[in-house]
C-alpha positions in Angstrom: 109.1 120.7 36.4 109.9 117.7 34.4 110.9 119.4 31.5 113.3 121.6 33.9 114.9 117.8 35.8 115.6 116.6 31.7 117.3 120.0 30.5 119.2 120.4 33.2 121.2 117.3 32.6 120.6 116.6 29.0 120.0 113.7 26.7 119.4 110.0 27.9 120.3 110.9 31.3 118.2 114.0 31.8 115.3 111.8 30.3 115.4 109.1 32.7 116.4 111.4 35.7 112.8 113.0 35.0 111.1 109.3 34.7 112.8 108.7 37.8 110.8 111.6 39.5 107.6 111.2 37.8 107.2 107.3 39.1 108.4 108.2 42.6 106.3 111.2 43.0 106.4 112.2 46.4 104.4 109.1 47.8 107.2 108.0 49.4 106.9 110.7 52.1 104.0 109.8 53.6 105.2 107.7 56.5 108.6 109.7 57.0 108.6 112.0 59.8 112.1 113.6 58.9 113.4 113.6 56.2 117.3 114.5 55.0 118.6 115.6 51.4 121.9 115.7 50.2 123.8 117.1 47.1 127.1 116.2 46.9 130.1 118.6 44.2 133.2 118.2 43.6 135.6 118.9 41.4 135.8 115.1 39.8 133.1 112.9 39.6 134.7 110.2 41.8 135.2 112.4 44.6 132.0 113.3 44.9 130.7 109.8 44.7 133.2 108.7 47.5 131.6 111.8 49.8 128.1 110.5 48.7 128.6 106.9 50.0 130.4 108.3 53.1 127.6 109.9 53.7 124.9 106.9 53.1 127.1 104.7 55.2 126.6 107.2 58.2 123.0 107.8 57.6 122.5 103.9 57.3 125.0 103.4 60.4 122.7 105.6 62.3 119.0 103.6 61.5 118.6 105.5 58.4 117.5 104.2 55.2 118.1 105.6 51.5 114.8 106.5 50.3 114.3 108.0 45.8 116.3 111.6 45.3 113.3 113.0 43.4 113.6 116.3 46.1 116.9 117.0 45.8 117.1 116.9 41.9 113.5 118.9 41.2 115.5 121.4 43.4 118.7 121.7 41.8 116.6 121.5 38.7 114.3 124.5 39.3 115.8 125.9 42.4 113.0 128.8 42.4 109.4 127.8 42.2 107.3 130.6 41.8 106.4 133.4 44.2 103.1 131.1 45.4 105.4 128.4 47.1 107.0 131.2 49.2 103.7 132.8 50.5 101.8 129.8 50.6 101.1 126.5 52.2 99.9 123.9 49.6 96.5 124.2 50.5 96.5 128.3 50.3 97.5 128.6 54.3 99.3 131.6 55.2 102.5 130.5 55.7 105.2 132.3 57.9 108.6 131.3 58.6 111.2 132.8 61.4 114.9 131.6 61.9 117.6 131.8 63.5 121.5 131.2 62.6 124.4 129.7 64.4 127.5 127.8 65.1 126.9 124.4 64.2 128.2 123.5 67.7 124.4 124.8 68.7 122.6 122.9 66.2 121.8 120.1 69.4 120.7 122.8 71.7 118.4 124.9 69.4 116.4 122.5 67.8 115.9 120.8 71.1 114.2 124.1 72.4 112.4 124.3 69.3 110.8 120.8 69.9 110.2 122.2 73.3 108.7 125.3 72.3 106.4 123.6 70.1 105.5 120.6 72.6 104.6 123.6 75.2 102.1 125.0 72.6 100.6 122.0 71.3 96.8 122.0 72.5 96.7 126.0 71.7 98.5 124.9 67.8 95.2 122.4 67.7 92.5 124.4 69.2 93.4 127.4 66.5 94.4 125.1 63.7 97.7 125.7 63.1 100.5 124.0 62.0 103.7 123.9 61.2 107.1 122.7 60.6 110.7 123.3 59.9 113.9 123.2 57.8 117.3 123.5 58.6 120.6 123.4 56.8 124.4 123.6 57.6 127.2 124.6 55.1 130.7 124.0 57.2 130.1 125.5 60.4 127.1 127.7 60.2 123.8 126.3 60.6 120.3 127.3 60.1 117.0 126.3 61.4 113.3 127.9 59.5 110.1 126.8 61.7 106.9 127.8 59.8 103.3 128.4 60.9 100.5 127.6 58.4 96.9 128.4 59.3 93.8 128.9 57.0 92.6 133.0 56.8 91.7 135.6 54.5 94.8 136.1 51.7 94.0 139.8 50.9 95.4 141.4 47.7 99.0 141.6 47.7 98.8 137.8 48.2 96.3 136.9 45.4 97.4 139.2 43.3 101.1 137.2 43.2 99.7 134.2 42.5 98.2 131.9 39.7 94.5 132.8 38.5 93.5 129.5 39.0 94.9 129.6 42.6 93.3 133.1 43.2 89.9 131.8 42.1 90.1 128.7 44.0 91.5 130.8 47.4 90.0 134.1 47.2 86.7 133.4 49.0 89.0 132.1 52.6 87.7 134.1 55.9 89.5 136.4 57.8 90.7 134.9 61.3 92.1 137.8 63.0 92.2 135.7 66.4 93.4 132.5 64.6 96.5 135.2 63.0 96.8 136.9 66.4 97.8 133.8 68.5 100.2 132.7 65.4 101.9 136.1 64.8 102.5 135.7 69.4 103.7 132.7 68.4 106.1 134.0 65.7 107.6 136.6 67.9 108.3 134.5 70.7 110.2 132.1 68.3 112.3 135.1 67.1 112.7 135.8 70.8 113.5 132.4 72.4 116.3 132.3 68.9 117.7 136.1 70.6 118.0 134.4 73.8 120.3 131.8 72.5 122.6 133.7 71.1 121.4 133.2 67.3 121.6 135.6 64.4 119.2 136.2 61.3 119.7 136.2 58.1 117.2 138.9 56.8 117.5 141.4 58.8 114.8 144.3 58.0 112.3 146.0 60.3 111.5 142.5 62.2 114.4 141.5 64.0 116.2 143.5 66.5 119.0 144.5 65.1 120.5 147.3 67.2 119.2 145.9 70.3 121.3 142.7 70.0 124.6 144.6 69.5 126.3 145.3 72.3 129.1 147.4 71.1 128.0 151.4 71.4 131.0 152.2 68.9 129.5 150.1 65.9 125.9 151.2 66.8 127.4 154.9 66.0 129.5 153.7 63.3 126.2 151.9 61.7 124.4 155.2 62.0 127.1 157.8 60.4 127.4 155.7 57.7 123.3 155.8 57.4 123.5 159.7 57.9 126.5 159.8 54.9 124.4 157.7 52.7 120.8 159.0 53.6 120.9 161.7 55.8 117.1 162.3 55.5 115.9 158.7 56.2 114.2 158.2 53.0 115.4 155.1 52.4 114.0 151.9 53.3 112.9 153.8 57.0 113.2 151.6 60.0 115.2 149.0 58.7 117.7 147.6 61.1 116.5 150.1 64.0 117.5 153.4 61.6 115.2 155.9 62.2 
């Protein structure tokens, strides 16, 4: 990861960028509840550092304070970290994320009934040991918000087998919780459902998310499904994805 911070930008720079991350770590994160991380391009350097301290002054305006940018430059350094950190909580948790996508003139309204819906499920998160969190993200006036459940059970083999050997020996003994997975896959659904109800969109569409059943517009619906029956006429491809069967 280091290596990646000091080749990214190069000589001097790139070598103190990745001292820079090493010293801070991520200890600074301990006591900080939410957290926000910015890049800022531009065309010309000193436009870009005008937006940045725009945006500090705002931040600072608001009772924020400016805390070390290791997470922001690891990521722009190695933006893709390996298959485990996207099936995987650090501890070898299952980890599952759902979303939803929106004007940015719902951001308010969504994640306040995602703080709802969490606060309503609290005691049954505790008693089955899960947890979770969530990331969100806006680019203009789209944004996106990821919640994630994490809870201990049995990896299986498409899991271990995508992961580290030294993570495989060190997770592949975990027992299967088929009630503990039960109660967060309910969970999972009715976050994809309360985002429906709102209005939101998804991202990845797939066999998960109900595609046809969200668009009200018959024509389209038919259009969607000539097109499939040009294209694959014998449902061989990818079957079930977006409703197409």
């Amino acid at each position: 990861m280091l290596k990646d911070v000091a080749t990214t930008e190069g000589g001097i720079k790139g070598l103190w960028s990745s001292f820079k991350v090493a010293a801070a770590g991520k200890t600074f994160l301990r006591e900080v509840s939410y957290s926000l991380h910015m890049t800022f391009d531009s065309y010309d350097k000193d436009v870009a550092h005008r937006a940045l301290e725009t945006a500090r002054a705002v931040c600072q305006d608001n009772g924020g304070y400016e805390v070390d940018n290791t997470l922001p430059t690891v990521f722009r350094a190695h933006p893709f970290g390996g298959v485990r950190t996207v099936l995987l909580g650090k501890d070898g948790e299952v980890w599952l994320p759902v979303h939803g996508f929106m004007p940015l003139s719902k951001a308010v309204e969504i994640g306040n009934a995602t703080e709802a819906f969490f606060d309503e499920r609290r005691e049954l998160m505790e008693k089955y040991g899960i947890k979770s969190s969530y990331l969100t993200c806006f680019s203009g006036t789209e944004f996106v918000i990821e919640p994630s459940l994490y809870w201990r059970d049995e990896l299986g083999e498409f899991r271990l087998s995508l992961i580290e050997e030294e993570f495989q020996e060190k997770w592949k003994g975990f027992d299967a919780e088929p009630e503990i997975r039960r109660v967060a896959l309910k969970m999972r659904d009715e976050m994809r459902d309360l985002y429906d109800a709102k209005g939101c969109c998804h991202l990845q569409l797939g066999k998960y998310y109900p595609y046809q059943e969200m668009m009200a517009n018959e024509p389209l619906k038919q259009l969607l499904n000539d097109v499939k029956d040009a294209l694959d006429p014998k449902r061989t491809m990818n079957p079930g994805s977006l409703g197409l069967r």
